[in-house]
N, C-alpha and C positions, 0 to 999 in steps of 0.2 A: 712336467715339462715346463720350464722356464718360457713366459712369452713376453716377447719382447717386439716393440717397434718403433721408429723415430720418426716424429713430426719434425721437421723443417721447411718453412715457408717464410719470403717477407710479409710484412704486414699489410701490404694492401692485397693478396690473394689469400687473407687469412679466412676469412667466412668462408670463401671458396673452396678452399684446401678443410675444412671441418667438415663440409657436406659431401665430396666428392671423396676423399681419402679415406678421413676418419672412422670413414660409415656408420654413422650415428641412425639409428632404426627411427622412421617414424610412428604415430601411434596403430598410424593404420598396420604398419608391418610388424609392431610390438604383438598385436594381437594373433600374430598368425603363429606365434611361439610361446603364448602365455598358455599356463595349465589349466587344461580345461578337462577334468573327471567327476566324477562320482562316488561322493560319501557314504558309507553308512553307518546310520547312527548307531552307537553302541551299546544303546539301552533301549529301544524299541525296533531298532533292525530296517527303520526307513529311508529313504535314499536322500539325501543330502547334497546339494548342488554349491560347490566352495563359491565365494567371492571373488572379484576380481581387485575388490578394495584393502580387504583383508583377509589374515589369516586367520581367525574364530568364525565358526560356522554353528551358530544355533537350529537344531532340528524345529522343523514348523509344527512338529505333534506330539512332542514328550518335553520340549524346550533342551535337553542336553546341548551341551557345549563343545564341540570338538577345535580341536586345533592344531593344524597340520600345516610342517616347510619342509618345500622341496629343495632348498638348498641344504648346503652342506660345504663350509662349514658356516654355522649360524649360531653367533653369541647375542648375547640381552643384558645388557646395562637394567642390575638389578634395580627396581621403583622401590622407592625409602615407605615406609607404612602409608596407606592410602589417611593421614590427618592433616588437615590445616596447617599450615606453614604458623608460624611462631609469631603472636602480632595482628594475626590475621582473622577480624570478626565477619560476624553478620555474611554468613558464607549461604550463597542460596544453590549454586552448584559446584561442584569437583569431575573433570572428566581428564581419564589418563588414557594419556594417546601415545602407541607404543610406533617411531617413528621410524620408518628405516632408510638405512645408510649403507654403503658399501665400504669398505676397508683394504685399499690395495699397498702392500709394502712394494715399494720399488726403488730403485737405483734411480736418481736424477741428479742430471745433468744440461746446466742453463746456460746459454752463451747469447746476452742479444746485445746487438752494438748500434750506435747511433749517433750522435751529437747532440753537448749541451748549447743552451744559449746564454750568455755570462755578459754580465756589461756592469763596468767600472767605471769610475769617473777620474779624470785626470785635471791637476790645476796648475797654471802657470802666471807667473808674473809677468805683464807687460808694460812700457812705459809711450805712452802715448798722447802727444800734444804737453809733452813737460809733467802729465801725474802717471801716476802708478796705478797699473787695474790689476785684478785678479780675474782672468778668463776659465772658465769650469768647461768640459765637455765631457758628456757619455760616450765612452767607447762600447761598442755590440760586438761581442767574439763569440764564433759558432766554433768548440774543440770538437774532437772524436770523443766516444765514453762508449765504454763497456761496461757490462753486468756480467758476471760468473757466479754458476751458485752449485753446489754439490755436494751432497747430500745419499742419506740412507731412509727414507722418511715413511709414516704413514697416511696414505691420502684418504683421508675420508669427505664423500659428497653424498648429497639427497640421492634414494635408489628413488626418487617418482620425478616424471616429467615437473608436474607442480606439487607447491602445499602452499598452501596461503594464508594456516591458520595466524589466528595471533601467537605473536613472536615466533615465526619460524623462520626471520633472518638470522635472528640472536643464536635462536638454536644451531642452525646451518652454523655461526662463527665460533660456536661454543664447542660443539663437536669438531669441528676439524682440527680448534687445536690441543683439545684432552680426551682423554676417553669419560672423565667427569662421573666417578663411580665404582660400582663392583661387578665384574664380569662375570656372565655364566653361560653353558651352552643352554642353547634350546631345550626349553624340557614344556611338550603339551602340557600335566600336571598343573607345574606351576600360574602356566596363562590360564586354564581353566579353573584353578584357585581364584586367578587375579580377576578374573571376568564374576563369579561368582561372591565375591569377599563381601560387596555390599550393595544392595541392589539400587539403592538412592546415590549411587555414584559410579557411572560408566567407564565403561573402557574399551579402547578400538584398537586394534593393532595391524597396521596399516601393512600391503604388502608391496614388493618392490613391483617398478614397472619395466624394468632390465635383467634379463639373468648373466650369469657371472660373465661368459663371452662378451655380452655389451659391456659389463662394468670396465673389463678390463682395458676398454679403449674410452672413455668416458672419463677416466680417473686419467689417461693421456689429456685429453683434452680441458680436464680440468688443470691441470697443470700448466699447461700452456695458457690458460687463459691467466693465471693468476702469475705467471713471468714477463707476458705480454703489459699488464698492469702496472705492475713492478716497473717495467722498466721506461713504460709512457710518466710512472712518478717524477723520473728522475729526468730523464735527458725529456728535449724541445721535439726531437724527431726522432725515431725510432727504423734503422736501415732493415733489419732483418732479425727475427727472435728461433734461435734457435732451442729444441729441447729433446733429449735423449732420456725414452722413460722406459726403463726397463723392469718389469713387474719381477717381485724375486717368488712367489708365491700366489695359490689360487685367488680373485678374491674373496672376502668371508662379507657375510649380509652381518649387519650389525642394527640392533633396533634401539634406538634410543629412546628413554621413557618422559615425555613431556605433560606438566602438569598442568591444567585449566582452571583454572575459579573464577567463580563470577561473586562478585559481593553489593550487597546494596548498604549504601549509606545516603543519609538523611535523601531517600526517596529516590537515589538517581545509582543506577545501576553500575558496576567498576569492573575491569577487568586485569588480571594477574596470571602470569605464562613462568615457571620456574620448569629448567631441568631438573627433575625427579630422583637420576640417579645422585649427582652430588648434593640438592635442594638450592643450586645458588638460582637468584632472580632474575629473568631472564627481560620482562617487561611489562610492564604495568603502568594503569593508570590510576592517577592521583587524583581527591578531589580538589577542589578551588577552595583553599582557604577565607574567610573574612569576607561573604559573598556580600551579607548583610551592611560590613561598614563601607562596601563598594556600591554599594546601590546608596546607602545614606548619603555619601560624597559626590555622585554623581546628582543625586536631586539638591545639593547644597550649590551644586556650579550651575544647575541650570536657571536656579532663584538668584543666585548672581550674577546672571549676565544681563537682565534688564535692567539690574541696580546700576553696574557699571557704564552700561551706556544712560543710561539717564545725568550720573556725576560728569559723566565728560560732554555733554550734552550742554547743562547748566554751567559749567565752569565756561564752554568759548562763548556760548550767545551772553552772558551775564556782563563777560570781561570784556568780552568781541577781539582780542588779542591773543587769549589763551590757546593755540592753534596745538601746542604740545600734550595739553590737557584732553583734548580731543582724542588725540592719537594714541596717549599712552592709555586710558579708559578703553577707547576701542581694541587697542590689543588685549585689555583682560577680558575684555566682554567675549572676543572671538577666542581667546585660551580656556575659558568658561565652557564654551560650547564644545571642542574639540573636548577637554578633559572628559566630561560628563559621556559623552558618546565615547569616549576609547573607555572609560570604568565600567558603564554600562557593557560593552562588550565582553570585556576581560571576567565579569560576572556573571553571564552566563552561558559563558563559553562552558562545554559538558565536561572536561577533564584538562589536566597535565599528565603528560608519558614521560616516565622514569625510563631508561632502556641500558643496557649491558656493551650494546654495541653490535652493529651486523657486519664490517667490513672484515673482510678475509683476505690477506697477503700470500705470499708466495713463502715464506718464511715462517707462516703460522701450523704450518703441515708437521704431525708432531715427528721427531726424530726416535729411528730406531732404533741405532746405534748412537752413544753419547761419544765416541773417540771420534765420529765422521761430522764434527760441525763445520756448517756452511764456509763458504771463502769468503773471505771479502771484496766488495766492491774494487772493480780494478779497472783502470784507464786503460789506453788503447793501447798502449807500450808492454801491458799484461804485466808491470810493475806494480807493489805496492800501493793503493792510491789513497787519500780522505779528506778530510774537511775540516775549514776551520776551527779551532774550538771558541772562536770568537764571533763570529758572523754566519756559522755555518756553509761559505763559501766552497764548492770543490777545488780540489787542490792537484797539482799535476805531482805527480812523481821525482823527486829529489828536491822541490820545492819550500826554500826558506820563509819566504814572508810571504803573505796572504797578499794577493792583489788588490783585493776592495777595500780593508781593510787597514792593514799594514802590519798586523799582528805575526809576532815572529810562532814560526810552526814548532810547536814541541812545547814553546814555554811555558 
């Protein structure tokens, strides 16, 4: 059975409309629907209490590894060989965290409208007292604007309240808009292979903290937050954000495979977060190059800042006129100072972070069908709309020339 149901709220009763509508579970009442039974182990026959964090349950008396979901249906973005990424030394740990996500295809449907604020400048010639002036003023125009967006799409979001690890914004941006991989269904086997493959390199595989009933109002509300965003990009105020999200199918748990390493170099610890199924780099941190000729140049500015005040020093009392001498001395004596404290810093600062990127749009949701691409942006006339190619000013519908600009439209 197709479920389906539509959030429509303005934005300022939008928090209010998520908690009282959407009915979104808290953890307290999470708890009251999460699975809670009894294993048993299948090699010594003793009773097995599952997690509530994950899905592998190691027996406390023979150590087997069981691994049991209760959804259905439930695929695993296959983990590439548990090795070192290419590049990548002095490796002190590897831990693969299998992440989960939910997967709902749906029909969406975005309508939010609002008003831009646009201001141009206009210039005119006046002649006054016998000369010629040029007068400039900023014009402020508030238009109407709309957003339409419509679509066949896949919405993938985190199945847990939180995850905090390192990079798991990247990953939340990386996942929603690929699947980044090779899919396969659930198979225990395999996660008790992957648990078992090598004992100096862990693995957890995380379980959801939603069953599918929640997901499929979550994945609404995911939506709506990322139309709501959308469209705070674009216009100044925002009247009301409508979204029609109609799930075409159950949703599926989807676990995605996140890779950990920790590395040490020249004595200071690094750390690297790559999604696992495609191996692209998700976020890491870099060390400080050149630490040593930053500490050399910082003690080089701080031995020359008593030389310099000393030159400017000798040069006014000597000449007793020299008063520029002074001043120009005293600004390198205090640039001396500043330098050496901002090197000093920047040298032992503990890293630089490389990152892939965590921001997620409304548009990054992958498409299911390739014939159903989005609309485009449209003015409140529900005409054609866009923007300069000059200035990127929005442009009104049947509109020649660029207001701010002057740039003829099309050319």
């Amino acid at each position: 059975m197709i479920l389906s149901f539509f959030i429509e709220r303005k934005v300022d009763t939008f928090q209010k409309y998520k908690l009282k509508n959407v009915g979104v579970k808290s953890l307290s009442d999470q708890g009251k629907h999460s699975l809670v039974k009894t294993l048993q182990c299948s090699t010594c026959g003793a009773p097995m209490k599952p997690s509530a964090e994950s899905i592998i349950t190691i027996c406390n008396f023979c150590g087997d590894i069981t691994a049991e979901s209760p959804v259905s249906p439930h695929i695993i973005v296959k983990p590439l060989p548990l090795q070192p990424p290419e590049g990548v030394d002095d490796i002190r740990k590897m831990e693969l965290i299998l992440v989960p996500f939910f997967e709902v295809q749906a029909q969406i449907d975005v309508d939010a409208k609002g008003y831009q604020r646009r201001e141009r400048t206009e210039s005119k010639t006046v002649r006054r007292g016998g000369e010629t002036h040029t007068e400039t003023k900023t014009i402020i125009e508030y238009r109407p604007w709309r957003i339409t967006h419509h679509g066949t799409q896949a919405v993938r979001f985190l199945a847990r309240q939180e995850f905090t690890m390192f990079g798991a914004g990247e990953l939340i941006s990386n996942v929603s808009k690929s699947l980044g991989g090779e899919p396969m269904p659930f198979n225990s086997t395999f996660i008790k292979k992957l648990a078992s493959e090598d004992s100096s390199r862990s693995l957890e595989a995380l379980s959801p903290e939603w069953g599918q009933d929640e997901a499929g109002k979550k994945a609404g509300e995911v939506v709506y937050e990322a139309a709501y965003a959308r469209a705070k990009s674009e216009m100044h105020e925002v009247f009301d954000t409508h979204v029609n999200f109609k799930p075409l199918s159950k949703p599926a748990l989807l676990h995605q495979p996140l890779l950990l390493i920790r590395r040490k170099i020249q004595g200071r610890s690094y750390r690297a977060a790559y999604h696992w199924g495609s191996g692209k780099l998700l976020r890491e941190e870099q060390p400080i190059k050149n630490r040593r000729l930053m500490v050399f140049f910082a003690i080089l500015c701080f031995l020359a800042t008593p030389v310099f005040a000393q030159l400017g020093y000798n040069f006014y009392f000597n000449s007793g006129e020299e008063i520029w001498a002074l001043i120009v001395f005293g600004v390198l004596a205090l640039a001396g100072i500043i330098g050496a404290i901002l090197l000093l810093i920047r040298s032992y600062k503990p890293h630089k972070i490389k990152s892939s990127g965590a921001k997620v749009s409304l548009f990054d949701f992958q498409k299911v069908t390739v014939n159903q691409p989005p609309q485009p942006t449209t003015s409140g006339t529900g005409k054609k709309a866009g923007f300069c190619t000059k200035c990127g000013d929005p442009l009104e519908p049947n509109q020649k020339f660029c207001e701010k600009c002057g740039h003829t439209v099309g050319s």
